[in-house]
N, C-alpha and C positions, 0 to 999 in steps of 0.2 A: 640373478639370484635363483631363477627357476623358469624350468620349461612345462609344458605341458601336452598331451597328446589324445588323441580320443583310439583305445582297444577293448574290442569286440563291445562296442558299447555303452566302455565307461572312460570318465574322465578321468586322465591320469594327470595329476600335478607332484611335477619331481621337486624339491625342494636340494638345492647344489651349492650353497653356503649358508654358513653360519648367518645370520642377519642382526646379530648384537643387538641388545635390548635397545640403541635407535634405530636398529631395523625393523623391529616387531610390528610396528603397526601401519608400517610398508610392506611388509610381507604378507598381514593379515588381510590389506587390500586389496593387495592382485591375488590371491585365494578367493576373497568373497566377491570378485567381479567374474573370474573365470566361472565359480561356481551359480552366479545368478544365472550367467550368459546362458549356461548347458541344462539349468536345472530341467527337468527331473533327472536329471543320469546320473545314477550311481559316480560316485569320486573316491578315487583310491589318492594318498596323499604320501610320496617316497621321502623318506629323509636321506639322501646320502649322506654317508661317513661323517663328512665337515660340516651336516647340517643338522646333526643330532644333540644341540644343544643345550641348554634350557630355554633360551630365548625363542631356537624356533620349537620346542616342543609346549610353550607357552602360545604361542599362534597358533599351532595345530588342535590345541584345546579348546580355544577360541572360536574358530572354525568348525569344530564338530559340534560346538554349540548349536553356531549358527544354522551348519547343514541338518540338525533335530529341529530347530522351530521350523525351516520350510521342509520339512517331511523329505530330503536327500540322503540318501544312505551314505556313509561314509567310513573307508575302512585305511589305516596307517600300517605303511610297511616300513621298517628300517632294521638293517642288521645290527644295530646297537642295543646291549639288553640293557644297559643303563636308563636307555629314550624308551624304549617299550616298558618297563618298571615302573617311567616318570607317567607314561601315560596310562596305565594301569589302576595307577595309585588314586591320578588326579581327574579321570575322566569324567563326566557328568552321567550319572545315572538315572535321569529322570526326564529321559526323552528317547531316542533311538538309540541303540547300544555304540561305543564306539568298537570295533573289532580291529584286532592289530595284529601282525603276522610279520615275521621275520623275512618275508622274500616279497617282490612284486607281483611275480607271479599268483601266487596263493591267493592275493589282496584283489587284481584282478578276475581270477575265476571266483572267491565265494561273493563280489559285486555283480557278477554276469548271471552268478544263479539269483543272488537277491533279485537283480533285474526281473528276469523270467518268471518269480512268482510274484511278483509285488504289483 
């Protein structure tokens, strides 16, 4: 359902299928372990194509929740503007901002800058 990788710094967790709402809180799982394991490292969170659901963009909300109480920056890339709209819309605004970008790339460099001054 998902891989993960450490660039220039940050944790990258791809997200590679759909996870159906009895996926969701399997998927939320292996996020919030990968994510205690590395903490403090910046995490960029990719939704590919088949993963841009509501179910997994209900995790990914979840999860940026989580990466604001423990002080982890956290930024979502997915070429879906639907999933980006959903996260948009629903993000939580009263802790570290969530930032979302249309490419990987993007998501990891403005995480390697936050890195660097944070």
């Amino acid at each position: 359902m998902l891989s993960h990788s450490l660039e220039q710094g940050v944790l990258v967790i791809t997200v590679h299928d759909d996870p159906g709402i009895g996926g969701r809180a399997a998927l939320l799982a292996e996020i919030s372990s990968l994510v205690h394991a590395h903490k403090p490292t910046p995490v960029v969170l990719v939704l590919d194509e088949p993963a841009s659901s509501g179910a997994a963009v209900s995790a990914v909300l979840r999860a940026h929740r989580m990466c604001s109480v423990l002080g982890v920056f956290m930024s979502v890339a997915t070429h879906s503007f639907p999933a980006r709209r959903l996260l948009e819309v629903n993000a939580d605004t009263t802790g570290i901002r969530l930032v979302i970008h249309a490419g990987a790339e993007t998501a990891v460099s403005t995480a390697t800058a936050f890195a660097a001054v944070a």
